[in-house]
ROPADREN-281047 format. One record per residue: residue in three letters; x, z, y of N, C-alpha, C, O in turn; residue number from 1. Coordinates in steps of 0.1 Angstrom, whole numbers, plus 5000, padded with zeros to 4 digits. Example, Ala and Ser with C-alpha at 12.3 -4.5 7.8 and 13.67 -1.06 7.14 Angstrom:
aa|n.x|n.z|n.y|ca.x|ca.z|ca.y|c.x|c.z|c.y|o.x|o.z|o.y|i
ALA|5132|5078|4943|5123|5078|4955|5132|5078|4967|5142|5085|4967|1
SER|5128|5071|4978|5137|5071|4989|5129|5079|5000|5134|5080|5011|2
//
This chain:
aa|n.x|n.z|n.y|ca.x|ca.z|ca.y|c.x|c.z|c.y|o.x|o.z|o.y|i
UNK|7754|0530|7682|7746|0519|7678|7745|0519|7663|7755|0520|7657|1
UNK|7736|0517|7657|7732|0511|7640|7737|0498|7644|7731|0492|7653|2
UNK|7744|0495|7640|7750|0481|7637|7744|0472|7624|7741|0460|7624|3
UNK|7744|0482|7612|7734|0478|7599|7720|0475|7607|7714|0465|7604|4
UNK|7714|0484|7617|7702|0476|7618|7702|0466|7628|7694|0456|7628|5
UNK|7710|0468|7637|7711|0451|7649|7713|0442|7639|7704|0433|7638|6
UNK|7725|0442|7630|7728|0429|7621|7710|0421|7617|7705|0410|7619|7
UNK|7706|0435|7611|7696|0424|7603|7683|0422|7615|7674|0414|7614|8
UNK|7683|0430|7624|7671|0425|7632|7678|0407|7634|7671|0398|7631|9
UNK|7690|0407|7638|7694|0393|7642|7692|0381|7633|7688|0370|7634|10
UNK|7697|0389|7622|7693|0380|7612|7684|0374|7607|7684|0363|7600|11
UNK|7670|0383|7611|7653|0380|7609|7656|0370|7622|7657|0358|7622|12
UNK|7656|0376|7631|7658|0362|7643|7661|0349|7641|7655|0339|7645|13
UNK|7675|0350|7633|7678|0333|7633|7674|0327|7623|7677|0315|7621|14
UNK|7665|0335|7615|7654|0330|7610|7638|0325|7617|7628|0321|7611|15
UNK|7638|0327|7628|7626|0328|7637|7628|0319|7644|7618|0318|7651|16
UNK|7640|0309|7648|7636|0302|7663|7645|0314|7672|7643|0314|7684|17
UNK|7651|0321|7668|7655|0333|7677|7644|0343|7683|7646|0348|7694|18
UNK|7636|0345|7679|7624|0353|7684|7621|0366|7668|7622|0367|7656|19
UNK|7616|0371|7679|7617|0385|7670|7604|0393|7675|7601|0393|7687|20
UNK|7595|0402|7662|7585|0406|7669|7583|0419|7656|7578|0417|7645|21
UNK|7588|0431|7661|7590|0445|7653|7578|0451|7649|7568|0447|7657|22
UNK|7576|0456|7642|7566|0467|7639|7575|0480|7636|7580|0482|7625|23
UNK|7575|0487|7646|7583|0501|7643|7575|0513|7638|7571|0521|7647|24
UNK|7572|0516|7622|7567|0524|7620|7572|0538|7623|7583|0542|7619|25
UNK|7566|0545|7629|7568|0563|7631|7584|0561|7641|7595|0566|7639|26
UNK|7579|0553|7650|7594|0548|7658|7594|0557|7670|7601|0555|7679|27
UNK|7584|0570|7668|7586|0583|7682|7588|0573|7694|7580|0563|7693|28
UNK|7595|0572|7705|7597|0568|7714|7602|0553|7715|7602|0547|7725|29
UNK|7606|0550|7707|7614|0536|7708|7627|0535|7708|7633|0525|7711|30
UNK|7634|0548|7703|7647|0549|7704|7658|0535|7696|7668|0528|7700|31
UNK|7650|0536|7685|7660|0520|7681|7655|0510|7684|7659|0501|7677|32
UNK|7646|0506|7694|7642|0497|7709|7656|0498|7713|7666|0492|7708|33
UNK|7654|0510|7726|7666|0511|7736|7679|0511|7733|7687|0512|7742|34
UNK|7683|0512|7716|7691|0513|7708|7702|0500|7711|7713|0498|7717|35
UNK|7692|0490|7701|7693|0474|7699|7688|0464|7716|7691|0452|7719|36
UNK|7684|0469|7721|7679|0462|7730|7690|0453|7739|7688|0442|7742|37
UNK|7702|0460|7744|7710|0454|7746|7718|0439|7744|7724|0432|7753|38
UNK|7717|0439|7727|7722|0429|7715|7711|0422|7716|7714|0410|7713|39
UNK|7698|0423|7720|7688|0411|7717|7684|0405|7729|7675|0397|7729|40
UNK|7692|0408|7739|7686|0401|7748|7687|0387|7752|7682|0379|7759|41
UNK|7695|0386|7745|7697|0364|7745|7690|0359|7738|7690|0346|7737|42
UNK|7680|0368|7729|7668|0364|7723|7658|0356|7733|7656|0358|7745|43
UNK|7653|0345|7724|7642|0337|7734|7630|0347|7739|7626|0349|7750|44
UNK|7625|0352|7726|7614|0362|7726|7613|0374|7715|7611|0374|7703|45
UNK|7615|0384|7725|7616|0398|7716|7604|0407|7716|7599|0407|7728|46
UNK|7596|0415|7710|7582|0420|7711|7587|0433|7702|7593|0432|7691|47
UNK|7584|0443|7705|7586|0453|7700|7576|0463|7702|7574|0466|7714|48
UNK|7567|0472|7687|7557|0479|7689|7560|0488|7680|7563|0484|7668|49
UNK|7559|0499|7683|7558|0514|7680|7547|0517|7674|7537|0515|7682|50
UNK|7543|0520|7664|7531|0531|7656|7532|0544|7653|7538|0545|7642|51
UNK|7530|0558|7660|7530|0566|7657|7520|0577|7659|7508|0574|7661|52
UNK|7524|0593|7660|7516|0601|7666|7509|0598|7679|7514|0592|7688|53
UNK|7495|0604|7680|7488|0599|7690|7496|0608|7704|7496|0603|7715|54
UNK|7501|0617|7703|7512|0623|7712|7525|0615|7719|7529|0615|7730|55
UNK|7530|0607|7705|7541|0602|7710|7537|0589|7717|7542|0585|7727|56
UNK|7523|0583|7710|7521|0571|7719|7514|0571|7732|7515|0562|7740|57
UNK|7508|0582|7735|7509|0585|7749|7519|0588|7758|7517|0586|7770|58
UNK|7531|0593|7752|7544|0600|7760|7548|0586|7763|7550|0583|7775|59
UNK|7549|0577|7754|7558|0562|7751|7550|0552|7763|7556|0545|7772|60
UNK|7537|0553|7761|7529|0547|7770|7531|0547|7787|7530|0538|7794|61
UNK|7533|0563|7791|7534|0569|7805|7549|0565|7808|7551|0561|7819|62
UNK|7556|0566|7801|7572|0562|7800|7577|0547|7798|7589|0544|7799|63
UNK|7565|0538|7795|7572|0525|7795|7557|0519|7795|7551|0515|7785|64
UNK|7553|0521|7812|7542|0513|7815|7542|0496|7812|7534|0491|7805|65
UNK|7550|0490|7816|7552|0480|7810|7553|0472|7799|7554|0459|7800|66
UNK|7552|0479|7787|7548|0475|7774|7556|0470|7767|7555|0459|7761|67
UNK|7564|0475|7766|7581|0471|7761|7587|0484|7762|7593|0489|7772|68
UNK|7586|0490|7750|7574|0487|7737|7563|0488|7738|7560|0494|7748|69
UNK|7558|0486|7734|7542|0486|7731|7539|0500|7720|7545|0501|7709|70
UNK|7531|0509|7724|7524|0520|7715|7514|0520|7713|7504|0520|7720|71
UNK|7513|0522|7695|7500|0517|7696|7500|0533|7682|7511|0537|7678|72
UNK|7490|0538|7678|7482|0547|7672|7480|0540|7657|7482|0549|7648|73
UNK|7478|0532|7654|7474|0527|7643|7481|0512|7637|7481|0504|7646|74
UNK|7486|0509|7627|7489|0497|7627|7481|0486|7629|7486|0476|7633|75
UNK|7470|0487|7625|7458|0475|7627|7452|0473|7642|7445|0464|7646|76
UNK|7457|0486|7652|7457|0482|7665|7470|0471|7669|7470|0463|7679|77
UNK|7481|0474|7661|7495|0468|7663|7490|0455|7661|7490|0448|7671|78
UNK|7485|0450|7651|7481|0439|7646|7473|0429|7650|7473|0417|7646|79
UNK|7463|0437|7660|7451|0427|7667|7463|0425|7683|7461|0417|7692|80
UNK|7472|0432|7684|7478|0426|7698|7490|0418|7695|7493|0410|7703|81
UNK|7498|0420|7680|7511|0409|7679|7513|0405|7668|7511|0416|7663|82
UNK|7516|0399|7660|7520|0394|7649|7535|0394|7641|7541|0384|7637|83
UNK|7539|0406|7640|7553|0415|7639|7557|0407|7625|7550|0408|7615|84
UNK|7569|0396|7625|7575|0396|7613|7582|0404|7607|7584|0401|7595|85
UNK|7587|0416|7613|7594|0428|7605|7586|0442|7608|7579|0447|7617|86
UNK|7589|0446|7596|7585|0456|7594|7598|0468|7594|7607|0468|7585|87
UNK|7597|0476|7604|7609|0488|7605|7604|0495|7598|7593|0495|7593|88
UNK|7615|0505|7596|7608|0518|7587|7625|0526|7586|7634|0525|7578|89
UNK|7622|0533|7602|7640|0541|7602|7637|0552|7600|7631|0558|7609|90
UNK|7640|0557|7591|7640|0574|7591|7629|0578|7594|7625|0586|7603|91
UNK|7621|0571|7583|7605|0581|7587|7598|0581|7575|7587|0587|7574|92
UNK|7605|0573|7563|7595|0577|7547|7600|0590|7542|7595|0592|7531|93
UNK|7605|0597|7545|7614|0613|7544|7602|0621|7547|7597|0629|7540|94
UNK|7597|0617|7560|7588|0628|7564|7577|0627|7563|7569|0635|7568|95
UNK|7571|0614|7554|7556|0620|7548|7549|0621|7543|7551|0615|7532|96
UNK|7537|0628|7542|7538|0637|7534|7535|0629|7517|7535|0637|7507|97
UNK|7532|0616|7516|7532|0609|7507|7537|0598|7509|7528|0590|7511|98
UNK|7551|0592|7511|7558|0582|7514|7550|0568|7508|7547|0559|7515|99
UNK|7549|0571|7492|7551|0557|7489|7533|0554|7490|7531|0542|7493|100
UNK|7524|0561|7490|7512|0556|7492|7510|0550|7506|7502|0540|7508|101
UNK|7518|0558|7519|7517|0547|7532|7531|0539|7533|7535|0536|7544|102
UNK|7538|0535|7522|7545|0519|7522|7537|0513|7510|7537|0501|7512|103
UNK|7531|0515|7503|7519|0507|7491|7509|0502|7505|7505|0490|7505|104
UNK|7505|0511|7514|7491|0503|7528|7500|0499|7535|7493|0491|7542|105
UNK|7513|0498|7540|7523|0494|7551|7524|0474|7541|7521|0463|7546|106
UNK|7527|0475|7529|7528|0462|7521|7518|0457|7521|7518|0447|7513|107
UNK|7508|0458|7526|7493|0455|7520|7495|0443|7532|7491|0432|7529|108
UNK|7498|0444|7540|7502|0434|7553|7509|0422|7552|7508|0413|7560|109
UNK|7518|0423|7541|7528|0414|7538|7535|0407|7552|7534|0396|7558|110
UNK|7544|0419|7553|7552|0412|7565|7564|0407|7555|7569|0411|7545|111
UNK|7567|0393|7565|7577|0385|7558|7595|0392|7554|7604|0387|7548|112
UNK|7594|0407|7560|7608|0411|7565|7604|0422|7564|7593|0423|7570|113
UNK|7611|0435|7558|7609|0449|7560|7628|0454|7560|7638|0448|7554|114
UNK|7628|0462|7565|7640|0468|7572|7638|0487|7570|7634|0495|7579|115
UNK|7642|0490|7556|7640|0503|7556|7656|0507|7554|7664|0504|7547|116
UNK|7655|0522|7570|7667|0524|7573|7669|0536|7576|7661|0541|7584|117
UNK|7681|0543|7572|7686|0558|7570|7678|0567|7563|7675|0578|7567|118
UNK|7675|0559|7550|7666|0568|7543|7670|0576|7530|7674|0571|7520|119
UNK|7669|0591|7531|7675|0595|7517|7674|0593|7504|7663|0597|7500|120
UNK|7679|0589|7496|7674|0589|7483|7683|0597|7472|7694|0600|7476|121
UNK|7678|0601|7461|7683|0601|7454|7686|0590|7440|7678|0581|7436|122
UNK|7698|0592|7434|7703|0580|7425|7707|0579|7414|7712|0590|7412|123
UNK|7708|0572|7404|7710|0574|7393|7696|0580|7388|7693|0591|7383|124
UNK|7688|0569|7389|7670|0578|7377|7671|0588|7383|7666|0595|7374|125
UNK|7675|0595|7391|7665|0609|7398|7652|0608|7402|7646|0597|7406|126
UNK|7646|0620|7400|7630|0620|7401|7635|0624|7417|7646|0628|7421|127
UNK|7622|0621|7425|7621|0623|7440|7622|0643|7439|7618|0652|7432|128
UNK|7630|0640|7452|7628|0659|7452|7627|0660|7465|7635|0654|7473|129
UNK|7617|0670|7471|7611|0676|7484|7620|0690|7484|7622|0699|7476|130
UNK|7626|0688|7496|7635|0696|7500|7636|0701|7519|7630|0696|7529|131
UNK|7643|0711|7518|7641|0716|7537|7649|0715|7546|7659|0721|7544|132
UNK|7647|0707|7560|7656|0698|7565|7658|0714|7576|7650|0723|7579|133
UNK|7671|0715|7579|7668|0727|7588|7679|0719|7602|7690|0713|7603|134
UNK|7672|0721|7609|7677|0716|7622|7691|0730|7626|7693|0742|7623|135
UNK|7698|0719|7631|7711|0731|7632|7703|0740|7647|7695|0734|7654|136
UNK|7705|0749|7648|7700|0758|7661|7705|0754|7677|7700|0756|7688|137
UNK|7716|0748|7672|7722|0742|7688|7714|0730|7699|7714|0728|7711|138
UNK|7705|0722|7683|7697|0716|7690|7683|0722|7693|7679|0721|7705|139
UNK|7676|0728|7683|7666|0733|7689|7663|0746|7676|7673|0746|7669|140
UNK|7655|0754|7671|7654|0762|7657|7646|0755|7656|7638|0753|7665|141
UNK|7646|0747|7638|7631|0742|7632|7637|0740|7617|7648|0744|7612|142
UNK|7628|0735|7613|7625|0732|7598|7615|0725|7592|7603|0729|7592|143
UNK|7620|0712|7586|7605|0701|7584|7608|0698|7566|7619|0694|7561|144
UNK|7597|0699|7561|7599|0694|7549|7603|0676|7547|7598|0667|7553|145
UNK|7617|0675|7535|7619|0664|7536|7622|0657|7522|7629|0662|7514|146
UNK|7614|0643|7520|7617|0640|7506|7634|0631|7507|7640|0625|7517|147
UNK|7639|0634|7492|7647|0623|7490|7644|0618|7479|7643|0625|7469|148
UNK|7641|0603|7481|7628|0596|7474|7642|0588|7460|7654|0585|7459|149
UNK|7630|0591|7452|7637|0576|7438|7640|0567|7445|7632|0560|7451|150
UNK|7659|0563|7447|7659|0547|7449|7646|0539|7440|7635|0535|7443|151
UNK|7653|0540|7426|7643|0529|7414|7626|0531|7415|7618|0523|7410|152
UNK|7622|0540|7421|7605|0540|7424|7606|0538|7437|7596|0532|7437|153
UNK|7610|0537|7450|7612|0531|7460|7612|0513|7460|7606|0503|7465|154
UNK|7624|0514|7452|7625|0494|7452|7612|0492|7443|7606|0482|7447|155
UNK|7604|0497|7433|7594|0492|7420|7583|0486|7437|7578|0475|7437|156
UNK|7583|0493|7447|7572|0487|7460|7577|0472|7462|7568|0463|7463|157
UNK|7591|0467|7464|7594|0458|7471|7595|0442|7460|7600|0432|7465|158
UNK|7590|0443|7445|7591|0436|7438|7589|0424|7442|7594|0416|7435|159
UNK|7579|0418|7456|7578|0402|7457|7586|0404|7466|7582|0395|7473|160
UNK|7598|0410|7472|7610|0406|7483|7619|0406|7473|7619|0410|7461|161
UNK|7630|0400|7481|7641|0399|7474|7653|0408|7485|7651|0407|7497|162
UNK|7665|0418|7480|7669|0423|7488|7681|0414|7492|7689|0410|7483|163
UNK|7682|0411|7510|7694|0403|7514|7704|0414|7517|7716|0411|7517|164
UNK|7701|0425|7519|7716|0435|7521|7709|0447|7519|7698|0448|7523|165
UNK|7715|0456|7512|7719|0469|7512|7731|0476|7528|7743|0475|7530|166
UNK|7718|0482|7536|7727|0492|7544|7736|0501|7545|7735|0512|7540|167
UNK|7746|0498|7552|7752|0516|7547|7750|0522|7565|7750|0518|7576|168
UNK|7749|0537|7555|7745|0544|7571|7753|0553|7575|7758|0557|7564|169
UNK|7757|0559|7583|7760|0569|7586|7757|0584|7585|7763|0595|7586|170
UNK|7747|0582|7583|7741|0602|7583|7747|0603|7569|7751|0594|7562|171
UNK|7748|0613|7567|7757|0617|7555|7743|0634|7548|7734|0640|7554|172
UNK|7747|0635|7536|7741|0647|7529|7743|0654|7522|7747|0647|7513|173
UNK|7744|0666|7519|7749|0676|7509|7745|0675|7501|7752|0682|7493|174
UNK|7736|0670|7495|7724|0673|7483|7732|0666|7470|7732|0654|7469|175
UNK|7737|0671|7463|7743|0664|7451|7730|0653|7447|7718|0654|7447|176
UNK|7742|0642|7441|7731|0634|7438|7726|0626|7452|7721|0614|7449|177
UNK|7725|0628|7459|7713|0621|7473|7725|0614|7481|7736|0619|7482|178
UNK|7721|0604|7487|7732|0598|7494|7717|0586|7506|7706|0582|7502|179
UNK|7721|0583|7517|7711|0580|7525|7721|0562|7527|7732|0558|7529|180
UNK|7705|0553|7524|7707|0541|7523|7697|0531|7532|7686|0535|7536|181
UNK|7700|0524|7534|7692|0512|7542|7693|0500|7533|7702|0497|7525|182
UNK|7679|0494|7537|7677|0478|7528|7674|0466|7539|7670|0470|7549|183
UNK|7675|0458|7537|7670|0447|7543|7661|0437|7532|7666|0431|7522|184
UNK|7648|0436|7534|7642|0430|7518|7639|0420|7527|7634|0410|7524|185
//
């Protein structure tokens, strides 16, 4: 379990009336759905929607006809069906291919709550560096290009939030200098 991210989903909750309504950017299948899902069920009302590849949201769709989560292709399709006070963002500004220009259109939304989590950065005024993530072979052979972004040009996006916690995460990295962090803004 992320425990850093149950905490603050709950925490946007008891700010809500106990109700909670996600926007899981590049959330693949819904894994930190079925993750937290457990922890939120004494929630009055939980809504959880996925935006990602048009592949994954078909897989997501055939796999959880029921709509819970909800897949949707675009965020502005996310938007005409729910009204998400958080904004997720787990482990997915690494992979693309211009991070901070789709969190500059992801803010343009002004969700009251963003939740960015297990993301690399580097620290100490490091400039962002693109680097190659290589999957160990046991799981599958691959290799995906991967940023580890400026903390300090990362937070310059989140200037009208204020940060309620700093995550710590578990994935760990070799990269001198780079160390992988979560925020709660």
């Amino acid at each position: 379990y992320s425990w850093p991210l149950i905490a603050s989903l709950m925490w946007v909750a008891s700010r809500s009336r106990g109700e909670l309504d996600v926007l899981d950017f590049g959330g693949s299948l819904g894994s930190s759905f079925l993750q937290s899902r457990p922890f939120l069920e004494g929630l009055p009302k939980v809504r959880w929607s996925v935006v990602d590849q048009p592949a994954f949201v078909q897989r997501g769709r055939d796999l959880f006809p029921g709509g819970q989560p909800a897949f949707h292709t675009t965020v502005e399709d996310c938007l005409e069906a729910s009204h998400p006070q958080v904004l997720l963002l787990g482990s997915v500004l690494q992979y693309l291919c211009n991070p901070y220009d789709v969190l500059a259109s992801l803010l343009l939304h002004q969700f009251p709550y963003v939740i960015v989590d297990r993301t690399p950065f580097m620290i100490e005024g490091q400039a962002d560096r693109l680097l190659v993530q290589l999957v160990p072979p046991s799981i599958y052979p691959a290799s995906y290009p991967c940023w580890f972004l400026s903390l300090e040009r990362l937070l310059c996006h989140f200037q009208r939030y204020r940060i309620v916690a700093q995550l710590p995460c578990s994935d760990k990295t070799m990269v001198t200098g780079g160390e992988f962090k979560g925020f709660l803004f």
